[in-house]
C-alpha angles and dihedrals in degrees: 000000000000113000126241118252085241087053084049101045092050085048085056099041084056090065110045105071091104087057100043094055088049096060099041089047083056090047094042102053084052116096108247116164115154085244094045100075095166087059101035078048091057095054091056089059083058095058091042096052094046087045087054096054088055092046101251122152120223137181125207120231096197114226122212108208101010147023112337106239111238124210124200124189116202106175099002093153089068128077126191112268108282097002143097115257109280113178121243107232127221098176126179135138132239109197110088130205090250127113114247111276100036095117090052080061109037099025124188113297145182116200122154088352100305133101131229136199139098107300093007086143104008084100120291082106094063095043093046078057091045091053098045091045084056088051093046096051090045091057105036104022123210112133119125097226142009112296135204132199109213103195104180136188114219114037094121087070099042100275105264101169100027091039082082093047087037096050088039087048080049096049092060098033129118096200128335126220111192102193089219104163111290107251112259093257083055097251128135135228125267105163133024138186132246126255127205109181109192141171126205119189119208125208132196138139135277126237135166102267084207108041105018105018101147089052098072127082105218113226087181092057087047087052098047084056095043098055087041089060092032084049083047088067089073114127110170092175086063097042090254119148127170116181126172094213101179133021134187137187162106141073105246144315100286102038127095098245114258096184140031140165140190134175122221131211116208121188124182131153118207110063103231083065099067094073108044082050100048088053098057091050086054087051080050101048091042097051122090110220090173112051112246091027121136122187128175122197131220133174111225094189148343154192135196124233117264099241111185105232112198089266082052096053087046084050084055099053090048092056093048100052089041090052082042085062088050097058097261132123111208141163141176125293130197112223121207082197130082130241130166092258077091082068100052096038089055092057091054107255118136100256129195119187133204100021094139123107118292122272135130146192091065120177096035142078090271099059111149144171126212101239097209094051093075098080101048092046100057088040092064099049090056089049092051089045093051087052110052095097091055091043091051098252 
């Protein structure tokens, strides 16, 4: 008996390991950080020459100041029974939080079955599956409608030149899988905050702290009250953090301080309070505690919360029952982080997050990825693809 192409593609997959830890050792030794676009930029050109082996087509959205966003096509000539055709969407980054030359000191390793180096998990692994489940579906067919791989640069800083070819990939998307790092206990993500990152810029006027002290106007003193009342905006019980994470300012020592800055991290979760949030930390910023200080704001970057629609919800169940095949058990996990899956889930499109392969401590030194989860995980995927039409998506 003839196998299916689902029974063919797992029996590839099996066999692939060897090769997907080649190509993520070769990611991840390549310098990648969101600001680096010559490097995030180089690791697409590894995506596009292994897509092209498999005969993949791709086409290139040129970024300006960061990584260029890469999109693939594998069966675009088919459209699920009795609709138009909606794309399928494997969705990952490429860029990483690290300066440039950290691969060059903590190189790819494998040591008791997990691997080491800067974006490991966060997430090279989940690109190097994305990249293999669109090989496996060109060779052996079986999806049920066209799918795209949307491989982007700059996700680590808020996408703010992939967040427009992200939200128009949404708009015409039939689910979206975006292959973040699987959580330790194995579980995927089903809801996200959202994430505001500001600046706000202080001036005021310098004067000698000695000779002429009364005189100066101190920016510093207006930012130390300003990220005490902006602080003050913190509700736990509704999921609301503010943290002034870096500040900068002053002339010297003995000088009353002319200018300051501080940047601000806001997390909520429910949508409607972004933007009552975001207003009082307008009337802060535009309030002078100390008298003569001026201050301007300006957002750097943002994402919007994951909220689980009811396709969504059905998206999920699938995915359990296909990782249940696969021998995982896996549930639904709530992120105070951000990812681009809020993008896609505000546009409409069923989103699932964190289906990549298992790993943890991003974002530090000890980042690691559990080698033997690789497998599973993209099985999975292929099992839960194969079945969207059976599960009425």
């Amino acid at each position: 008996m003839a196998q299916s192409p689902l029974d063919q593609i797992n029996a590839w997959l099996a066999e692939q390991k060897p090769a997907m830890l080649a190509a993520l050792e070769r990611m991840v030794n390549t310098d990648g950080g969101s600001y680096d676009k010559a490097g995030v930029d180089a690791t697409g050109e590894q995506v596009k020459e292994f897509l092209a082996s498999h005969g993949i087509p791709t086409e290139v959205v040129k970024g300006e100041k960061h990584g260029d966003c890469i999109r693939a096509f594998v069966n675009t000539d088919v459209a699920p029974a009795g609709n138009a055709p909606r794309n399928i969407v494997l969705m990952g980054h490429r860029d990483t939080v690290f300066p440039k030359g950290e691969p060059e000191r903590r190189p790819f390793r494998i040591e008791n079955g997990r691997a080491y180096g800067p974006g490991v998990c966060d997430m090279k692994a989940g690109i190097v599956m994305n990249m293999f489940m669109l090989a496996a579906f060109q060779k052996f067919g079986g999806a049920p409608g066209p799918m795209v791989g949307l491989f982007t640069g700059d996700e680590e800083i808020g996408s703010p030149e992939g967040r427009a070819v992200i939200e128009a990939e949404a708009r015409g998307a039939r689910v979206v899988f975006n292959s973040e790092p699987g959580r330790l206990t194995g579980n995927v993500v089903t809801g996200r905050k959202g994430g505001v990152f500001s600046v706000f810029e202080i001036t005021g006027k310098a004067a000698h702290s000695g000779g002429n002290f009364e005189a100066g106007i101190s920016a510093i003193g207006e930012l130390a009250a300003k990220i005490t009342a902006i602080h003050a905006l913190t509700d736990l019980k509704r999921g609301i953090t503010l943290n002034v994470g870096l500040v900068s300012g002053g002339q010297s020592v003995n000088t009353v301080a002319p200018w300051a800055k501080g940047e601000i991290d806001l997390r909520y979760v429910h949508p409607e309070d972004r933007d009552e949030i975001m207003g009082k930390i307008h009337e802060i910023v535009a309030k002078s505690f100390v008298p003569g200080t001026k201050a301007t704001l300006a957002i750097k970057g943002e994402f919007l919360p994951l909220t689980q629609s009811p396709a969504a919800a059905k998206l999920f169940t699938l995915y359990q029952g296909a990782a249940a095949e696969s021998g995982l058990t896996v549930k639904g996990e709530f992120s105070g982080g951000c990812a681009d899956s809020g993008f896609t889930a505000a546009q409409g499109a069923p989103t699932i997050c964190s289906v990549g392969p298992v790993g943890g401590l991003a974002h530090s030194p000890e980042e690691y990825l559990e080698v033997e989860s690789f497998v599973p995980r993209a099985q999975a995927m292929a099992r839960a693809i194969v079945g969207l039409e059976s599960a009425g998506l």
